[in-house]
HTML snippet that shows the backbone in 3Dmol.js (N, CA, C, O; Angstrom):
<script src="https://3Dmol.org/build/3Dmol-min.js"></script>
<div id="view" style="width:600px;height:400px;position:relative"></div>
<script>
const pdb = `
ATOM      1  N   UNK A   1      80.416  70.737 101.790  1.00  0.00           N
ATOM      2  CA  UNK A   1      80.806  72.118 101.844  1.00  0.00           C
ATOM      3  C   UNK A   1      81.698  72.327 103.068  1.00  0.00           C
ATOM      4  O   UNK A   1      81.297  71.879 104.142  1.00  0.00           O
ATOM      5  N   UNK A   2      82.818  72.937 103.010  1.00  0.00           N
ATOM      6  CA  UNK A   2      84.005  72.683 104.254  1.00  0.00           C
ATOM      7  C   UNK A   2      83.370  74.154 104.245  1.00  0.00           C
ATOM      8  O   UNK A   2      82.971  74.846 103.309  1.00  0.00           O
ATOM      9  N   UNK A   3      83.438  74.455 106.076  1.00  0.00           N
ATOM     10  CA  UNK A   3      83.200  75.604 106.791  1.00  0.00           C
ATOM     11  C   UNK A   3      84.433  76.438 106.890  1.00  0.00           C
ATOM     12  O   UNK A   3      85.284  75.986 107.656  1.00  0.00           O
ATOM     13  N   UNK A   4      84.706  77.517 106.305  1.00  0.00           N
ATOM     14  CA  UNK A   4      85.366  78.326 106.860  1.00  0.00           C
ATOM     15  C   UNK A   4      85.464  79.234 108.251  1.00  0.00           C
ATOM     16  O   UNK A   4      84.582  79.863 108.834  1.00  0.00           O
ATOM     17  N   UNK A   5      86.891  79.059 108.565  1.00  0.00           N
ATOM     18  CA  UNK A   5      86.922  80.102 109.843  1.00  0.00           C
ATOM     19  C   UNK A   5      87.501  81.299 109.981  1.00  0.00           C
ATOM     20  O   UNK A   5      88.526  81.474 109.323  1.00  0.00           O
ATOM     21  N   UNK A   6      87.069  82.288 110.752  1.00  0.00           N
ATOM     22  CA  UNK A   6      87.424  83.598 110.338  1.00  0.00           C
ATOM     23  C   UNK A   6      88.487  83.558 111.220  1.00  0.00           C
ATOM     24  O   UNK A   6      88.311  82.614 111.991  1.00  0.00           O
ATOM     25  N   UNK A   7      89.551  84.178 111.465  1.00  0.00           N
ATOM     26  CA  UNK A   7      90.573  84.574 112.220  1.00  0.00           C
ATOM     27  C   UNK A   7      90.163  85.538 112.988  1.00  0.00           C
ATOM     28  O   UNK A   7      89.610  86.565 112.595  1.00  0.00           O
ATOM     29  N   UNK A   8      90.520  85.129 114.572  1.00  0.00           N
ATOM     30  CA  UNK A   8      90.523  85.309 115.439  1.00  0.00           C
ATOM     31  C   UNK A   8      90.766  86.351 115.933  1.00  0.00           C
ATOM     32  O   UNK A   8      91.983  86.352 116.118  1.00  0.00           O
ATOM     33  N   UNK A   9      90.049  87.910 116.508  1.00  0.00           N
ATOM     34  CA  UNK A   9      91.100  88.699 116.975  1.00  0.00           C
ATOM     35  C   UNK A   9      90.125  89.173 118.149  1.00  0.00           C
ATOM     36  O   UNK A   9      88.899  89.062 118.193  1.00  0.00           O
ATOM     37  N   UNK A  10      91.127  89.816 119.229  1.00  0.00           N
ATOM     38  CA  UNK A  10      91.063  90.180 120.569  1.00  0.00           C
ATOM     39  C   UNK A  10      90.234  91.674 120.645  1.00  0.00           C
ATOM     40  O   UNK A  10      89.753  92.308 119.706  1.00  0.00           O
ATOM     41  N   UNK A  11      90.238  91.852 121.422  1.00  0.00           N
ATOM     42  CA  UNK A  11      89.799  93.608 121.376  1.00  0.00           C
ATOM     43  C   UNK A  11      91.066  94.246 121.487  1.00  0.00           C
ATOM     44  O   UNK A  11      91.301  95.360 121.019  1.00  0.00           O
ATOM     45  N   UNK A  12      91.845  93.573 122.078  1.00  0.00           N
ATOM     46  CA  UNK A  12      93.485  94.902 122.205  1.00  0.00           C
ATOM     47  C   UNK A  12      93.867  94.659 120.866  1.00  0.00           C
ATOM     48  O   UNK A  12      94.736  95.415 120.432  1.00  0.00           O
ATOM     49  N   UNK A  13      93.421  93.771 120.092  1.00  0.00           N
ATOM     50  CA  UNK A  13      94.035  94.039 118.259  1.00  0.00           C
ATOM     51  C   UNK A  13      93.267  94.909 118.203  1.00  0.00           C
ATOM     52  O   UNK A  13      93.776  96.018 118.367  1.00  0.00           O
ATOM     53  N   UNK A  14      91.821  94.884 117.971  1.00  0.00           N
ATOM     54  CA  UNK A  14      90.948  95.982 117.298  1.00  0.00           C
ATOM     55  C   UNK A  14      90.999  97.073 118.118  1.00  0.00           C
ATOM     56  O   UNK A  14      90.638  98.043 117.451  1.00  0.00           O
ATOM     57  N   UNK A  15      91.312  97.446 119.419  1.00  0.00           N
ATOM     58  CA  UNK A  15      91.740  98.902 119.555  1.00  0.00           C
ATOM     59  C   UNK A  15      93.116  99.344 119.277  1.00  0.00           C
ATOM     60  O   UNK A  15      93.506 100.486 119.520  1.00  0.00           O
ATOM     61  N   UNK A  16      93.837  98.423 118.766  1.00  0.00           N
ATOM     62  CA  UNK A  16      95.456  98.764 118.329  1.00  0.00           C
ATOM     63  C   UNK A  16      94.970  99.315 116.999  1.00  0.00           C
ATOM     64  O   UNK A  16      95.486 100.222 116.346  1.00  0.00           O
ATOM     65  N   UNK A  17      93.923  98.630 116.727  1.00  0.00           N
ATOM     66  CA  UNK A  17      93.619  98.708 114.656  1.00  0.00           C
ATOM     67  C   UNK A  17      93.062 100.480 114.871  1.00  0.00           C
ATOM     68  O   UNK A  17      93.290 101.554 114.315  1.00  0.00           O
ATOM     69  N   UNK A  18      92.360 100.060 115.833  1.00  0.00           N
ATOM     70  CA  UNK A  18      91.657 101.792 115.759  1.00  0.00           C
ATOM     71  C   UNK A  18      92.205 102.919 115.910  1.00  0.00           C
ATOM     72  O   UNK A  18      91.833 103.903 115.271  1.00  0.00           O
ATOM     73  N   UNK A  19      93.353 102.953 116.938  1.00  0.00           N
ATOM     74  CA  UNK A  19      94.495 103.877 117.383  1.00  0.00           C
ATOM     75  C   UNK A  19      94.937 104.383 116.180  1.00  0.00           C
ATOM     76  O   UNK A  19      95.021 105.528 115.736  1.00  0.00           O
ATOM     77  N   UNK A  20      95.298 102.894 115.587  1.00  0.00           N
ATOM     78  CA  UNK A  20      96.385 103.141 114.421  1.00  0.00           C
ATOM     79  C   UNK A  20      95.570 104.641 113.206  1.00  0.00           C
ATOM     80  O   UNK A  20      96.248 105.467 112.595  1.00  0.00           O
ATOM     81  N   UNK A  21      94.325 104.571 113.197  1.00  0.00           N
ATOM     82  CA  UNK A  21      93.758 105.478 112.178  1.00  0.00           C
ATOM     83  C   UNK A  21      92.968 106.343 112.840  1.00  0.00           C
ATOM     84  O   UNK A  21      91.931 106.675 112.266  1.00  0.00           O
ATOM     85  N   UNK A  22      93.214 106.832 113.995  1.00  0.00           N
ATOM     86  CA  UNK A  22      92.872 108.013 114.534  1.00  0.00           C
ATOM     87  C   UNK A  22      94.493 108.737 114.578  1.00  0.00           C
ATOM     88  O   UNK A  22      95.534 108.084 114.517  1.00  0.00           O
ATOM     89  N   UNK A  23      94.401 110.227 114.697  1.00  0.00           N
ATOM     90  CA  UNK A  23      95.535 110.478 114.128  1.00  0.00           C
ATOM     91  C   UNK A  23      95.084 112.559 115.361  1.00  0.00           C
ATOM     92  O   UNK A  23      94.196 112.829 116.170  1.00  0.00           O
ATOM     93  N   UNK A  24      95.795 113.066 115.018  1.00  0.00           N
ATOM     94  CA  UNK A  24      95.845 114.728 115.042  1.00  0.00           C
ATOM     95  C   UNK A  24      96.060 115.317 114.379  1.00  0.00           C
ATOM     96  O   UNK A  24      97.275 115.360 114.182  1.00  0.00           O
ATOM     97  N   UNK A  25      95.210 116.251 113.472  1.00  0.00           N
ATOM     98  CA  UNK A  25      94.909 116.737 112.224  1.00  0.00           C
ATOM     99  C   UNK A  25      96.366 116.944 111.836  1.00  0.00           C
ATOM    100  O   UNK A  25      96.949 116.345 110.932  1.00  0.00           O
ATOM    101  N   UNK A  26      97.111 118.307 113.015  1.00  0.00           N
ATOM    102  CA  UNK A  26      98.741 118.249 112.549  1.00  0.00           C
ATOM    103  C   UNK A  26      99.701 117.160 112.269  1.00  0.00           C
ATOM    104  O   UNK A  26     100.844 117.527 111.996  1.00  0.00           O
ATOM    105  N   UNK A  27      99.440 115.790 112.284  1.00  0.00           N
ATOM    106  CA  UNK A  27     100.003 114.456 112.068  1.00  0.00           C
ATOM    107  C   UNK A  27      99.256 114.368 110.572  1.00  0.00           C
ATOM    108  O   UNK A  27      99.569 113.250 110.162  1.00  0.00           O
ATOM    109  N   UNK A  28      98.598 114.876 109.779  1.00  0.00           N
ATOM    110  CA  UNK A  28      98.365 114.756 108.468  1.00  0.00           C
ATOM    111  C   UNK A  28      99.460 115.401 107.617  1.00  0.00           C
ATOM    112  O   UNK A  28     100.169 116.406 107.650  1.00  0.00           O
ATOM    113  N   UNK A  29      99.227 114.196 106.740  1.00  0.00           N
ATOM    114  CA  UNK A  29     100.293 114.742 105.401  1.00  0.00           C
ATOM    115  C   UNK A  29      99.502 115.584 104.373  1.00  0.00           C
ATOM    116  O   UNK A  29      98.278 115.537 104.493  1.00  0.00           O
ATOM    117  N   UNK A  30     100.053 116.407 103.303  1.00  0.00           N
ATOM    118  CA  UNK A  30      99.652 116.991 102.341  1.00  0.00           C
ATOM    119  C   UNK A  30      98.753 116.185 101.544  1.00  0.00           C
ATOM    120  O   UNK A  30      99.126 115.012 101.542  1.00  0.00           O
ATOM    121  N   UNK A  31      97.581 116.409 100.787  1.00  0.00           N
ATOM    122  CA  UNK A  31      96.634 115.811 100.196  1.00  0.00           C
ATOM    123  C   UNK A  31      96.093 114.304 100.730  1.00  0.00           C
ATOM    124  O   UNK A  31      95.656 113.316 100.139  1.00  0.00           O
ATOM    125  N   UNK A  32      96.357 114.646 102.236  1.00  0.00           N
ATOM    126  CA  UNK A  32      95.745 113.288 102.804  1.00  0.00           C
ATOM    127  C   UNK A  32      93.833 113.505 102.880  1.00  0.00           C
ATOM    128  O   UNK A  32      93.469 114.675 102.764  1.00  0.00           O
ATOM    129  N   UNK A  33      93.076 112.788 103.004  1.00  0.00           N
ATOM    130  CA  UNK A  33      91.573 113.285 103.086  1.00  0.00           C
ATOM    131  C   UNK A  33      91.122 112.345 104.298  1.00  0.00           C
ATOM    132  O   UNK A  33      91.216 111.118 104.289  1.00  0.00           O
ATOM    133  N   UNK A  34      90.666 113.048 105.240  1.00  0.00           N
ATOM    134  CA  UNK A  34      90.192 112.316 106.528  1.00  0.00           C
ATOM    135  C   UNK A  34      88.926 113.231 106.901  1.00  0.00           C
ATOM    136  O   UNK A  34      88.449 114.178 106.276  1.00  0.00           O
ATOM    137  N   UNK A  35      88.509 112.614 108.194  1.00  0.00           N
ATOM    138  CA  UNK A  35      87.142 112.981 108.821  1.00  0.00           C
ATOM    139  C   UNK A  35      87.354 113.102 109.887  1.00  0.00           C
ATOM    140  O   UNK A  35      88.044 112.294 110.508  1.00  0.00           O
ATOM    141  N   UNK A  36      86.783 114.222 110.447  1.00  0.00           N
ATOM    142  CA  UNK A  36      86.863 114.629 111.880  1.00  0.00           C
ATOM    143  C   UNK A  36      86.284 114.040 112.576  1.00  0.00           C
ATOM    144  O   UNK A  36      85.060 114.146 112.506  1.00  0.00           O
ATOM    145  N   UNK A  37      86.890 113.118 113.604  1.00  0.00           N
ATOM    146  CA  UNK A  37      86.639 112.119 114.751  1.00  0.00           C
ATOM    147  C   UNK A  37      86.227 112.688 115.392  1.00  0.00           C
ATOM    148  O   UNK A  37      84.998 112.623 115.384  1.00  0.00           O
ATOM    149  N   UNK A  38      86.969 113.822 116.590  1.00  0.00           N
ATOM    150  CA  UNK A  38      86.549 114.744 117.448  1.00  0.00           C
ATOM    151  C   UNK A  38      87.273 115.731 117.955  1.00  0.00           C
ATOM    152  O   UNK A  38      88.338 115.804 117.342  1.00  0.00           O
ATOM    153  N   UNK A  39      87.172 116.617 118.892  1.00  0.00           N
ATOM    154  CA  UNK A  39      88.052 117.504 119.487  1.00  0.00           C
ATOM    155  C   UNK A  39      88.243 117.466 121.170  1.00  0.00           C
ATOM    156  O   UNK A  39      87.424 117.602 122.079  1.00  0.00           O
ATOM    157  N   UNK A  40      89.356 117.278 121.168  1.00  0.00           N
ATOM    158  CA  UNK A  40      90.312 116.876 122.345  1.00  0.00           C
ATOM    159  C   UNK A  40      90.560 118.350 123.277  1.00  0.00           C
ATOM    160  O   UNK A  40      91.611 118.713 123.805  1.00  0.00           O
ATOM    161  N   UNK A  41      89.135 119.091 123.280  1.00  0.00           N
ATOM    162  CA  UNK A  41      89.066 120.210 123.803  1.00  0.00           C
ATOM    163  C   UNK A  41      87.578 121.194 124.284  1.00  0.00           C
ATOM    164  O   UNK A  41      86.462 120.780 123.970  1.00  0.00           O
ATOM    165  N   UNK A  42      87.683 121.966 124.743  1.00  0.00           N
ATOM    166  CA  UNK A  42      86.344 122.210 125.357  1.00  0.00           C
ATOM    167  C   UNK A  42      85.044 122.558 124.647  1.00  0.00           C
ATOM    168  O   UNK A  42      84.822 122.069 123.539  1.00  0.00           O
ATOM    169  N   UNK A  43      84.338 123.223 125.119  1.00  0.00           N
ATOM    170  CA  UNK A  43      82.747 123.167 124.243  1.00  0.00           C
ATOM    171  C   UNK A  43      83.523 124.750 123.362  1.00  0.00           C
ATOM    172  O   UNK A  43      83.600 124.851 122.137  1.00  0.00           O
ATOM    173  N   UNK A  44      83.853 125.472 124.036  1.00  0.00           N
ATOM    174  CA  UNK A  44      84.017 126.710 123.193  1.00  0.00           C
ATOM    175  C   UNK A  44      84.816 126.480 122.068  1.00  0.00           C
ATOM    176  O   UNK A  44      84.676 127.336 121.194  1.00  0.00           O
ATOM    177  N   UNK A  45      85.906 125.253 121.733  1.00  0.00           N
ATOM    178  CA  UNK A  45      86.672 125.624 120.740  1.00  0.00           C
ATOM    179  C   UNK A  45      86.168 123.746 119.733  1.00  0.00           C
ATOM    180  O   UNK A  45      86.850 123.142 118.905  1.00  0.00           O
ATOM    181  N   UNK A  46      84.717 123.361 120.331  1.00  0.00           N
ATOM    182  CA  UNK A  46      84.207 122.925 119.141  1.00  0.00           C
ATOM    183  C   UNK A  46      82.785 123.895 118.548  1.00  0.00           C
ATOM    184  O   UNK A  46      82.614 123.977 117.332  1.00  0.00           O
ATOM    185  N   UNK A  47      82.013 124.455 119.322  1.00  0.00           N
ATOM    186  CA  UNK A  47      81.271 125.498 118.863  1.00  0.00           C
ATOM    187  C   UNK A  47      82.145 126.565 117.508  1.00  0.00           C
ATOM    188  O   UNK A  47      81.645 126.948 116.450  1.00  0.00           O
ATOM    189  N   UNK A  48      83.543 126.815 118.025  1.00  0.00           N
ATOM    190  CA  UNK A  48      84.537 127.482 116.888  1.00  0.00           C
ATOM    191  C   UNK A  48      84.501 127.142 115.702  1.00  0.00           C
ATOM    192  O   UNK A  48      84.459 127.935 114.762  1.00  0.00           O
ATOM    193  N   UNK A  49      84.516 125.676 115.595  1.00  0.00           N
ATOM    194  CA  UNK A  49      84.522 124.947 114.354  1.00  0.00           C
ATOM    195  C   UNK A  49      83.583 124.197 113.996  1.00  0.00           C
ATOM    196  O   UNK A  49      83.757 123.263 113.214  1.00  0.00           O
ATOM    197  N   UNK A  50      82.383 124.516 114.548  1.00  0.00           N
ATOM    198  CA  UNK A  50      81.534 123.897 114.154  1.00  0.00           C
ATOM    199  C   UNK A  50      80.770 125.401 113.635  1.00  0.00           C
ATOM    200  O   UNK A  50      79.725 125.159 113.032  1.00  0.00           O
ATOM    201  N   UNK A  51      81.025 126.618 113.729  1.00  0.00           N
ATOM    202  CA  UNK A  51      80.604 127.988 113.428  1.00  0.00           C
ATOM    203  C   UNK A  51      81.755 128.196 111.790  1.00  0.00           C
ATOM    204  O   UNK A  51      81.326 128.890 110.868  1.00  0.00           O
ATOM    205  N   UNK A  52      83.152 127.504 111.678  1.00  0.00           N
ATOM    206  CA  UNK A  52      83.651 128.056 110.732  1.00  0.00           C
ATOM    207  C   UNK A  52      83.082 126.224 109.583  1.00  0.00           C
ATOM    208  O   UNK A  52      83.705 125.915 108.567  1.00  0.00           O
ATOM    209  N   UNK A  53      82.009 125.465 110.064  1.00  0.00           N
ATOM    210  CA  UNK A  53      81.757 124.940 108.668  1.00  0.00           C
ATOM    211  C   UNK A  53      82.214 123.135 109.088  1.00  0.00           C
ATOM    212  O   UNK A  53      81.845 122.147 108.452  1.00  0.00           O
ATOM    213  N   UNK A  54      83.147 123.149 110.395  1.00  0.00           N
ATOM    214  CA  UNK A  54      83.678 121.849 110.763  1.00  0.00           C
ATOM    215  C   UNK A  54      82.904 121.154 111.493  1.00  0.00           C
ATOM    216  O   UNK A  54      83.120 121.330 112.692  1.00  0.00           O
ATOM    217  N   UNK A  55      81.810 120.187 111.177  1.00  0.00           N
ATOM    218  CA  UNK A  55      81.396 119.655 112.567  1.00  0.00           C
ATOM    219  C   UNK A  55      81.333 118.469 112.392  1.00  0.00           C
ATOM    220  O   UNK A  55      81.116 118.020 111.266  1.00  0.00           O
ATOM    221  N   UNK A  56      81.568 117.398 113.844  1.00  0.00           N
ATOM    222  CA  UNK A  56      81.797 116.005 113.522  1.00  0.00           C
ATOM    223  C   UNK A  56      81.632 115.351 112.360  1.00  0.00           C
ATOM    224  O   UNK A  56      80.502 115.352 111.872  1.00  0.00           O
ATOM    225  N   UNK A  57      82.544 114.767 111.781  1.00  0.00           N
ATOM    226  CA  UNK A  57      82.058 113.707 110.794  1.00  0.00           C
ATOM    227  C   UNK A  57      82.080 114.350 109.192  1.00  0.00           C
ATOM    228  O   UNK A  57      81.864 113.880 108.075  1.00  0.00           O
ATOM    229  N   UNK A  58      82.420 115.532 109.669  1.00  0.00           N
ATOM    230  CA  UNK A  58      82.408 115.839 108.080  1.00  0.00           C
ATOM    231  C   UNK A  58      84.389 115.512 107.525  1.00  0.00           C
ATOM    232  O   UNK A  58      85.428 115.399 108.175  1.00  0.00           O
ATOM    233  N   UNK A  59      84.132 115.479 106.367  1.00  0.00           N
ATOM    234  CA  UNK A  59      85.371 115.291 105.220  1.00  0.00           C
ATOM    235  C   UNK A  59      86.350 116.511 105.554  1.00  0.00           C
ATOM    236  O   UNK A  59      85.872 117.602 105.862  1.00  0.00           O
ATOM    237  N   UNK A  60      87.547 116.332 105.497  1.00  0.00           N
ATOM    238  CA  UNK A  60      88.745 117.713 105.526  1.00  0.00           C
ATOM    239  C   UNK A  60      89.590 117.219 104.530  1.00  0.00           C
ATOM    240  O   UNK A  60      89.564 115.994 104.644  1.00  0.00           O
ATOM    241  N   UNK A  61      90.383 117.569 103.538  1.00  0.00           N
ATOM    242  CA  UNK A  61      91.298 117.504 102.454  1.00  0.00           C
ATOM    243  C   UNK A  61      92.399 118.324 103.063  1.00  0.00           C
ATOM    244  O   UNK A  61      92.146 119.509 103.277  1.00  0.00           O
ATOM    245  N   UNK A  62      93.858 117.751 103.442  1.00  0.00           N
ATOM    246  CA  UNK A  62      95.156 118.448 104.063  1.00  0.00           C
ATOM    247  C   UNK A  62      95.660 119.153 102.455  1.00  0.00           C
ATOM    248  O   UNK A  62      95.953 118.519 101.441  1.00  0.00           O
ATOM    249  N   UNK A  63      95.640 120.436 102.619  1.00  0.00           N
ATOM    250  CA  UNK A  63      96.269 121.252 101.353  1.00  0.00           C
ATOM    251  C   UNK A  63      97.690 121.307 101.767  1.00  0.00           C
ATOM    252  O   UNK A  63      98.582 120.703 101.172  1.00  0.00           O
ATOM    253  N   UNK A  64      97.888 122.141 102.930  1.00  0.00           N
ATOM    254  CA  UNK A  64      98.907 122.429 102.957  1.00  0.00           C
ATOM    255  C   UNK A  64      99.898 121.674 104.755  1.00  0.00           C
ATOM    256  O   UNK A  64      99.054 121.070 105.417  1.00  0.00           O
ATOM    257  N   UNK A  65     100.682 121.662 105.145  1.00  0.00           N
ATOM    258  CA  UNK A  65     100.972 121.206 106.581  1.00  0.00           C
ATOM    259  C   UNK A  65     102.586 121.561 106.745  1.00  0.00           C
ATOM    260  O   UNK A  65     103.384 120.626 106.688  1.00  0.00           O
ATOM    261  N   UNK A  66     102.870 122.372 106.868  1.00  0.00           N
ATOM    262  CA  UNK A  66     104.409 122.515 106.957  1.00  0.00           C
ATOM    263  C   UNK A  66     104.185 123.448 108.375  1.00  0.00           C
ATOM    264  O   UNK A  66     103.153 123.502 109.044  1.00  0.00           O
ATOM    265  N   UNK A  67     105.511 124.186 108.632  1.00  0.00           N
ATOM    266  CA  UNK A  67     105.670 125.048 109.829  1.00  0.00           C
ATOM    267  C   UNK A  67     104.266 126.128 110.098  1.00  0.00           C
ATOM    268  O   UNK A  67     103.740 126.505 109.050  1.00  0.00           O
ATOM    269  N   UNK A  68     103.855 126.463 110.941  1.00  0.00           N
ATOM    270  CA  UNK A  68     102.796 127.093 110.953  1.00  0.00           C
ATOM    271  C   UNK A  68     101.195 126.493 110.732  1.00  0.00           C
ATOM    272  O   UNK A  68     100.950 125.287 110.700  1.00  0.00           O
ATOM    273  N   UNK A  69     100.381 127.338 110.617  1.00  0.00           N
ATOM    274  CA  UNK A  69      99.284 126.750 110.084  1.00  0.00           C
ATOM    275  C   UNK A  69      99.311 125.442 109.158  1.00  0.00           C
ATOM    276  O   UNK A  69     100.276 125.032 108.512  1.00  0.00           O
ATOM    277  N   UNK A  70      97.586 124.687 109.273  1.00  0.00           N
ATOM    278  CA  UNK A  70      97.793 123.703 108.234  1.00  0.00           C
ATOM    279  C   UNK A  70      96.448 123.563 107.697  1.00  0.00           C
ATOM    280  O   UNK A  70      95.433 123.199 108.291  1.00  0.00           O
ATOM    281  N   UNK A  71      96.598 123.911 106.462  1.00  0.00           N
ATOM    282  CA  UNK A  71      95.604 124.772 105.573  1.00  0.00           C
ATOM    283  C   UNK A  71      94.789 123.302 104.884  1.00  0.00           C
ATOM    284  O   UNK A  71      95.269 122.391 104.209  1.00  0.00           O
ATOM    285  N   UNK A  72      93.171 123.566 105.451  1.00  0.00           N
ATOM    286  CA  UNK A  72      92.696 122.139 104.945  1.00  0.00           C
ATOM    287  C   UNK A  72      91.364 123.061 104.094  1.00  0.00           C
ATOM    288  O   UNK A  72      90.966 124.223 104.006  1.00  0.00           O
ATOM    289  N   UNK A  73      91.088 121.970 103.678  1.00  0.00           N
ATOM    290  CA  UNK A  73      89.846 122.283 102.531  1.00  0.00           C
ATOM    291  C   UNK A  73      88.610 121.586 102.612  1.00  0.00           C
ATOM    292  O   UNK A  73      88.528 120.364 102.492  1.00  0.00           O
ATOM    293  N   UNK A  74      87.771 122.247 102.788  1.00  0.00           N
ATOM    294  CA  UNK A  74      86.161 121.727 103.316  1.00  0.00           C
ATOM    295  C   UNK A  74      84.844 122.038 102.397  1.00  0.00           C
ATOM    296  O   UNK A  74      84.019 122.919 102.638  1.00  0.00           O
ATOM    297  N   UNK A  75      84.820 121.120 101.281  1.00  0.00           N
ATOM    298  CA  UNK A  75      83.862 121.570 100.463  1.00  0.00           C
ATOM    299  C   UNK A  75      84.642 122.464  99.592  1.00  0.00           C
ATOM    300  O   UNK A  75      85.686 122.122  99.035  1.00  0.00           O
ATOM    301  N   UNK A  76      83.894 124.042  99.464  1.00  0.00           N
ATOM    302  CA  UNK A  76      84.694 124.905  98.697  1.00  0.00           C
ATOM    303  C   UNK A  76      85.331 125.421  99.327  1.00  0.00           C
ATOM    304  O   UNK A  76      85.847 126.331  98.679  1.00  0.00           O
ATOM    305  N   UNK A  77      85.708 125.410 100.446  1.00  0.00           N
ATOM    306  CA  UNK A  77      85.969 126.338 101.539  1.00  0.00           C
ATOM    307  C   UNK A  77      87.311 126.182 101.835  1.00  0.00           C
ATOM    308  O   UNK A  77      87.671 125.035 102.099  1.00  0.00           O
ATOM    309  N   UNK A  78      88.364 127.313 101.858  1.00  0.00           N
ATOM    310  CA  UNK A  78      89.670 126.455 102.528  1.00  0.00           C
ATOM    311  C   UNK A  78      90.220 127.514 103.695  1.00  0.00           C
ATOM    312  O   UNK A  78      89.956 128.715 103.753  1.00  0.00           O
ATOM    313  N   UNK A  79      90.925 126.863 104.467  1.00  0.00           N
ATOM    314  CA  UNK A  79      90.629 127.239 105.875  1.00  0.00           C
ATOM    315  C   UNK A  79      92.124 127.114 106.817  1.00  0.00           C
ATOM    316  O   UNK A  79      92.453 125.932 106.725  1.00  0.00           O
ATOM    317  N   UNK A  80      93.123 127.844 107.658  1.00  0.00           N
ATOM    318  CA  UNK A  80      93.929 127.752 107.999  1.00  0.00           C
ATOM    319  C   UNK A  80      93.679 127.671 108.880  1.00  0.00           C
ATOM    320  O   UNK A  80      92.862 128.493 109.297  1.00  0.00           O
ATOM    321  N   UNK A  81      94.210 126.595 109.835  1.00  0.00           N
ATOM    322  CA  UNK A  81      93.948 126.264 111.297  1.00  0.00           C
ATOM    323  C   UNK A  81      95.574 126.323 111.896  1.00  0.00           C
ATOM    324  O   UNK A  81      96.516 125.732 111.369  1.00  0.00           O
ATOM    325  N   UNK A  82      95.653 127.139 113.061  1.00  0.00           N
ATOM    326  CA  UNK A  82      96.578 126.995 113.860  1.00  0.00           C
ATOM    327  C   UNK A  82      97.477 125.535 114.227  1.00  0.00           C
ATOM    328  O   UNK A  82      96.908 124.792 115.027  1.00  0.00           O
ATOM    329  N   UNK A  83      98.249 125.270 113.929  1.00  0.00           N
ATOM    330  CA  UNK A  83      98.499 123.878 114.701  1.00  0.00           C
ATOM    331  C   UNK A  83      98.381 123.872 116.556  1.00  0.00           C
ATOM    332  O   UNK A  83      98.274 122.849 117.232  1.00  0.00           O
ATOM    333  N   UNK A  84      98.425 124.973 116.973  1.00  0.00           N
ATOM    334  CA  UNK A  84      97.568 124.166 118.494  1.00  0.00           C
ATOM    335  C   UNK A  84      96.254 123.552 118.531  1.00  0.00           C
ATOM    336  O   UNK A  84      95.988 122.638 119.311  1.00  0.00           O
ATOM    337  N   UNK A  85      95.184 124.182 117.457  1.00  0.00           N
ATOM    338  CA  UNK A  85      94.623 124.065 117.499  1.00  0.00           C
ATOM    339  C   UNK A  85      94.008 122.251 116.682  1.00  0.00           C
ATOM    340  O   UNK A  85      93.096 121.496 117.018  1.00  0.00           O
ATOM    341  N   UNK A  86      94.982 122.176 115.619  1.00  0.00           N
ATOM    342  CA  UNK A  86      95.314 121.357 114.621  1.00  0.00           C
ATOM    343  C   UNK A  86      95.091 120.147 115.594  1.00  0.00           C
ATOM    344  O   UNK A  86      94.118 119.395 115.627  1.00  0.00           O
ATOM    345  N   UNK A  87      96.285 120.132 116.424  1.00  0.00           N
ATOM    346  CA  UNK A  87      96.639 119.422 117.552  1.00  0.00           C
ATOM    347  C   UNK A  87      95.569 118.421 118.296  1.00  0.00           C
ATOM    348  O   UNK A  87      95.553 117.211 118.520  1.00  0.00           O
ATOM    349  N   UNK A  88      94.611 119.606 118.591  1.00  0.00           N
ATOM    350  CA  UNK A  88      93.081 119.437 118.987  1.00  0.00           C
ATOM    351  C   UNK A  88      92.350 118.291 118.417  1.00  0.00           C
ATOM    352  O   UNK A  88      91.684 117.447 119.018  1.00  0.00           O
ATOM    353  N   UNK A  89      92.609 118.416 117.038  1.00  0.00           N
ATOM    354  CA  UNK A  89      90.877 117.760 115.951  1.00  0.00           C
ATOM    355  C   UNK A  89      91.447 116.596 115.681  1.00  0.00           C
ATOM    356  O   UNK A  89      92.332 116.560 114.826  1.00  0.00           O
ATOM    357  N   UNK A  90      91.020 115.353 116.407  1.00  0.00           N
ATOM    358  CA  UNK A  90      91.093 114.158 116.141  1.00  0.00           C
ATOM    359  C   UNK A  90      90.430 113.801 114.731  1.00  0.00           C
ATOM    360  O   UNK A  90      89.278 114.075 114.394  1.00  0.00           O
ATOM    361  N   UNK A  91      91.588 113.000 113.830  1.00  0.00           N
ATOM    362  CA  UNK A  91      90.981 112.725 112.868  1.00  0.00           C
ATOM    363  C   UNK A  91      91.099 111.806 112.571  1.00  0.00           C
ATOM    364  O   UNK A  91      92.084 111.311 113.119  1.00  0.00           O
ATOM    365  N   UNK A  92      90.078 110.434 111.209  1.00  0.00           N
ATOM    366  CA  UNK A  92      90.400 109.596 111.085  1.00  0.00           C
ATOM    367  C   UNK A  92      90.549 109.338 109.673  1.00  0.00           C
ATOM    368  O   UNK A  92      90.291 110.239 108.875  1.00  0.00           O
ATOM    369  N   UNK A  93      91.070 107.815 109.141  1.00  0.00           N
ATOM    370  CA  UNK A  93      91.019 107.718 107.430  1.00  0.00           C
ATOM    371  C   UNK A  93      89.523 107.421 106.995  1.00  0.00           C
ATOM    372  O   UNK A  93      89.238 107.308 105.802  1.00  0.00           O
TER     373      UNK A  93
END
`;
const viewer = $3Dmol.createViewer("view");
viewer.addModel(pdb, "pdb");
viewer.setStyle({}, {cartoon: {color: "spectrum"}});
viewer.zoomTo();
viewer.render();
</script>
């Protein structure tokens, strides 16, 4: 039985790999579906979204993302978020 070997990788690959799919909600495309990593902001404006239905780890569906708001969908729920705020919510695939 010949042993296989796995290929080799560093940690600066696997945090390049990880970078690569963490993202800022406003860096989503239309009907992309990701999960909220985290927020790149203080306790008051994750209490915000964790009060309108968003809290770590849950699923977001990108409806809409053009100029202005970028309108995601949570369950039944759909929801326009500011892009400063957008900006904020680390997300991943």
């Amino acid at each position: 039985m010949q042993s296989q070997t796995l290929p080799q990788t560093s940690a600066q690959t696997i945090e390049q790999s990880c970078a690569d799919t963490i993202q800022s909600l406003d860096q989503c495309e239309q009907g992309q579906v990701v999960h909220l990593h985290s927020v790149a902001a203080g306790k008051r404006l994750r209490e915000r979204l964790l009060s309108m239905g968003l809290p770590i780890g849950c699923e977001i569906r990108v409806l809409r993302n053009r100029s202005g708001a970028v309108v995601i969908a949570r369950a039944a729920n759909r929801l326009a978020i500011g892009k400063g705020m957008a900006n904020k919510m680390m997300v991943s695939r």
